[in-house]
MDTraj code that builds the backbone (N, CA, C; nanometers):
import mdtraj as md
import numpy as np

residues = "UNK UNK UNK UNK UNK UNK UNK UNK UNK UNK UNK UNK UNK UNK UNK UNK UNK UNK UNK UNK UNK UNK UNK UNK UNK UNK UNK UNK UNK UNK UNK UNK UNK UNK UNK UNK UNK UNK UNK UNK UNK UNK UNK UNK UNK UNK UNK UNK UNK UNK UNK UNK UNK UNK UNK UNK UNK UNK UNK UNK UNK UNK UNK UNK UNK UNK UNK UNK UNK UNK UNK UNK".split()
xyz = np.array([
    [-0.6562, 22.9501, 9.6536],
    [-0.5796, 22.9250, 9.7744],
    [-0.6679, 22.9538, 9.8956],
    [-0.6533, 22.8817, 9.9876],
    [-0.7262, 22.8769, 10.1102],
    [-0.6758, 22.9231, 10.2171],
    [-0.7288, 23.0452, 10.2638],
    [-0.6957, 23.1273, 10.3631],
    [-0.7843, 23.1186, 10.4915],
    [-0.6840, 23.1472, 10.6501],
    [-0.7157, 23.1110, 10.7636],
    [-0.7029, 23.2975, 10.8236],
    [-0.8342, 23.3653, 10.8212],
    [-0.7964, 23.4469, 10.9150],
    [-0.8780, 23.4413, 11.0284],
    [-0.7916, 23.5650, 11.1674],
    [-0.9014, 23.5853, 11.2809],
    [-0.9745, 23.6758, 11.2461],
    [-1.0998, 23.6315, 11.3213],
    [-1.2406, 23.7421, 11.3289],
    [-1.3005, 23.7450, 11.4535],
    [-1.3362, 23.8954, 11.4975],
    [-1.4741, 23.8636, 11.5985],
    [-1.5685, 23.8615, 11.5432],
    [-1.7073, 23.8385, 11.5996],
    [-1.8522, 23.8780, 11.5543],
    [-1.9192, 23.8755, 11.6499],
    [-1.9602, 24.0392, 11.6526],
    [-1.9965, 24.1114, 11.7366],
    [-2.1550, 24.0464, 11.7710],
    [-2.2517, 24.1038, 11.8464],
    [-2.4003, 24.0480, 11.9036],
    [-2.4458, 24.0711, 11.8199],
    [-2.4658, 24.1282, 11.6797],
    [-2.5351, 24.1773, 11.5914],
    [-2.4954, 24.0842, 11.4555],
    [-2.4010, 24.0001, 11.4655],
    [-2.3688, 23.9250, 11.3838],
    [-2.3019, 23.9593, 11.2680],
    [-2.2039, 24.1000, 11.2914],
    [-2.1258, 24.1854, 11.1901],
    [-2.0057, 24.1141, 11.2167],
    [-1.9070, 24.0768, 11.1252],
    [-1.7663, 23.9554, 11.1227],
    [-1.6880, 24.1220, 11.1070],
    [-1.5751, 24.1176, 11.1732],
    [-1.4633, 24.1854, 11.1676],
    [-1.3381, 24.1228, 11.1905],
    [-1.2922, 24.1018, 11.0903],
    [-1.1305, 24.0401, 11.0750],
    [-1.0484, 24.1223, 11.1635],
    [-0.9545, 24.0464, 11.2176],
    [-0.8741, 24.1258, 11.2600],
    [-0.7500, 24.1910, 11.1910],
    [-0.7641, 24.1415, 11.0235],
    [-0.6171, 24.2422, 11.0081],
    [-0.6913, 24.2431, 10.8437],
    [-0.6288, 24.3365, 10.7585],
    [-0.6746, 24.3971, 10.6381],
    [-0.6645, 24.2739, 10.5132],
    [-0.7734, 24.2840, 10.4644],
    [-0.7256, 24.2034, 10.3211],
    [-0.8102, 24.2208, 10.2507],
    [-0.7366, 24.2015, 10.0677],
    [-0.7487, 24.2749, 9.9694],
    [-0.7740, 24.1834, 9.8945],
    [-0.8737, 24.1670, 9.8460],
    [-0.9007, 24.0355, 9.7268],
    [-0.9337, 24.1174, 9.6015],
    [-0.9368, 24.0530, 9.4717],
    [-0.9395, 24.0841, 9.3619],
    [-1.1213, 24.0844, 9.3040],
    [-1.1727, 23.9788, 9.3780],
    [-1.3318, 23.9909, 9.3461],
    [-1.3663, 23.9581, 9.4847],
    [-1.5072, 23.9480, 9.4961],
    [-1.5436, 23.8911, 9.6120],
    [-1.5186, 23.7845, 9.6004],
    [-1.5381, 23.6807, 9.7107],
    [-1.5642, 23.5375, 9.7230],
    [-1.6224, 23.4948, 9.8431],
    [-1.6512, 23.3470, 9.8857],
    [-1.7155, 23.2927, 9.9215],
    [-1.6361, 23.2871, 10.0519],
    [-1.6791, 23.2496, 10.1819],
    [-1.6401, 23.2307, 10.2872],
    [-1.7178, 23.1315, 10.4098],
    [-1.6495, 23.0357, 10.4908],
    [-1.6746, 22.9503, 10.5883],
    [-1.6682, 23.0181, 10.7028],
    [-1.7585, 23.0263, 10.7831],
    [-1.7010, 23.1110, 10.9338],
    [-1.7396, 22.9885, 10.9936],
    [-1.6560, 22.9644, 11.0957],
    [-1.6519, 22.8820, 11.2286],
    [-1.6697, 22.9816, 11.3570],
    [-1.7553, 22.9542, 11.4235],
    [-1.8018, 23.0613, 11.6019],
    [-1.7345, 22.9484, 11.6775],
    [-1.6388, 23.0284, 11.7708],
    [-1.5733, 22.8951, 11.8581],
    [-1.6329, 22.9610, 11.9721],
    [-1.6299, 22.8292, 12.0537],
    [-1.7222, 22.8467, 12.1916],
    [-1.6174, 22.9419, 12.3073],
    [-1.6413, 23.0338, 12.2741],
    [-1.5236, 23.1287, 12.3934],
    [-1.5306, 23.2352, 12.3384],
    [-1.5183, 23.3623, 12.4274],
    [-1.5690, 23.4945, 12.4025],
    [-1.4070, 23.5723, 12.3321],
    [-1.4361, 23.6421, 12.2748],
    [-1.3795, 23.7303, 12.2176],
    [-1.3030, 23.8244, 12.2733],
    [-1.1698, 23.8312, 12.2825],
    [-1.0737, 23.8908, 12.3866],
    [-1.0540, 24.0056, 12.3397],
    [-1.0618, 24.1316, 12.3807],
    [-0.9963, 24.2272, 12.3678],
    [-0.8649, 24.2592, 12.3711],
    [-0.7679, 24.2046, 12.4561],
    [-0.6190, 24.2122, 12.4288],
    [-0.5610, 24.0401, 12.3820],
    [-0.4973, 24.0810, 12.3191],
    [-0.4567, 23.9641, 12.2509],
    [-0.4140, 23.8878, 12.4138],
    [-0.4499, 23.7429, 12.4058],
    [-0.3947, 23.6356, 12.4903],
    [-0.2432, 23.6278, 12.5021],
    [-0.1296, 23.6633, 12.4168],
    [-0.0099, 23.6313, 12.4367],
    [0.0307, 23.7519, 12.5128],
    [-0.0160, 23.8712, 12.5503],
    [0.0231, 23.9735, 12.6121],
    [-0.0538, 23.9306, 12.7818],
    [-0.1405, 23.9181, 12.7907],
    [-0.1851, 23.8536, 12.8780],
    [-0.1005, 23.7358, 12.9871],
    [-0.0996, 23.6165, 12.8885],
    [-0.0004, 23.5474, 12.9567],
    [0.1770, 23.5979, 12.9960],
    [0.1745, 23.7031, 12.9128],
    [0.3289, 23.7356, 12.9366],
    [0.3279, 23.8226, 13.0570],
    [0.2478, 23.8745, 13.0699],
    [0.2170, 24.0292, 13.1657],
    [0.3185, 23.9882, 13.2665],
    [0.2766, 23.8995, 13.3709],
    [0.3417, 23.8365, 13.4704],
    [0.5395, 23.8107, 13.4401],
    [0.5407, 23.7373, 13.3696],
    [0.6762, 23.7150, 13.3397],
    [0.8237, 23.8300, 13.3101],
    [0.7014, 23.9503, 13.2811],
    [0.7459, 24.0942, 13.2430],
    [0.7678, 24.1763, 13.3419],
    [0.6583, 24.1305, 13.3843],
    [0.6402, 24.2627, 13.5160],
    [0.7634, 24.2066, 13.6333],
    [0.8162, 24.1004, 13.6321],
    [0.9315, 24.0827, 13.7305],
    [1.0596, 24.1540, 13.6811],
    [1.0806, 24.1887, 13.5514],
    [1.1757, 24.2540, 13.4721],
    [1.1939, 24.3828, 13.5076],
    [1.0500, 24.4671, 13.4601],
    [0.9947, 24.5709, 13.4855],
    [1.0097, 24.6915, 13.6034],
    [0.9689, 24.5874, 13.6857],
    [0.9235, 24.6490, 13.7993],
    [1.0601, 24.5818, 13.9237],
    [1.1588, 24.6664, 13.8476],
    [1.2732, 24.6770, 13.9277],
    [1.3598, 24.8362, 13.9522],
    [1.4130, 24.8689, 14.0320],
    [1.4668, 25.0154, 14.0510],
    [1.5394, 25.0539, 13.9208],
    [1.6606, 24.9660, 13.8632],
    [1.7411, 24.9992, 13.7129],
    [1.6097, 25.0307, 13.6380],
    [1.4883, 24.9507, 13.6257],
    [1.4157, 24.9984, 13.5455],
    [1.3802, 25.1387, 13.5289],
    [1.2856, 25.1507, 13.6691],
    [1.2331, 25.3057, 13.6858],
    [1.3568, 25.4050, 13.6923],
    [1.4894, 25.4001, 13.6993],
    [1.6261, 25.4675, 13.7122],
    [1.6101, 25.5079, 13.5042],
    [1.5966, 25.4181, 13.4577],
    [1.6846, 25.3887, 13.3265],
    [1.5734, 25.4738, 13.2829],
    [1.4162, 25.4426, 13.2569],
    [1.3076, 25.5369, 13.1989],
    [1.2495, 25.6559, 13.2986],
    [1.3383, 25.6569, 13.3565],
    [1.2926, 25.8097, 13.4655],
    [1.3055, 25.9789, 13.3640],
    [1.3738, 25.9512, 13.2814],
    [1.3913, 26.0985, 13.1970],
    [1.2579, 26.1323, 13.0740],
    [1.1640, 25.9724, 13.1057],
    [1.0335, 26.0565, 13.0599],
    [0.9440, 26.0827, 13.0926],
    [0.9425, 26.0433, 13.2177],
    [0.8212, 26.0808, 13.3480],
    [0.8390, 26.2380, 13.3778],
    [0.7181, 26.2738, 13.3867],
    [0.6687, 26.4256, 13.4114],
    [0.7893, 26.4227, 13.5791],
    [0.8020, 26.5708, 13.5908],
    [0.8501, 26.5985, 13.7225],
    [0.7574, 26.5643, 13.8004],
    [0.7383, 26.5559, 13.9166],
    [0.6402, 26.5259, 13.9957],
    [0.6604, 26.6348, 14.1528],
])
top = md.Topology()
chain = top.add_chain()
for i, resn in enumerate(residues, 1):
    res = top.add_residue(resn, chain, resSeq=i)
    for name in ("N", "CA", "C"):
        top.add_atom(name, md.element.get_by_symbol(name[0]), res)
traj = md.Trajectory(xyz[None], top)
């Protein structure tokens, strides 16, 4: 069966998947380098940031999570 995971690869040319997997022997593998750098926060948090932060960053908000902010 043919499996699709993500990877970076770092300047040194070390592949790091991004999530765990467990095979039974080794096997063989295709890497594709796509032309675009390697994101540190995932892109869907990124694009959401904005759409959130109008939610967020309202008084009910800071009212509603105010009982875990340090006294000030």
């Amino acid at each position: 069966m043919l499996r699709t995971l993500e990877a970076t690869i770092d300047k040194n040319g070390r592949v790091i998947l991004q999530q765990h997997i467990q095979l039974p022997e080794s096997r063989r593998a295709l890497v594709t380098i796509l032309d675009e750098p390697a994101y540190l926060v995932a892109e869907t948090a990124l694009l959401s940031e904005s759409a959130l932060a109008e939610d967020w960053n309202r008084p009910e908000e800071d009212k509603a999570w105010a009982h875990l902010q340090p006294d000030r």
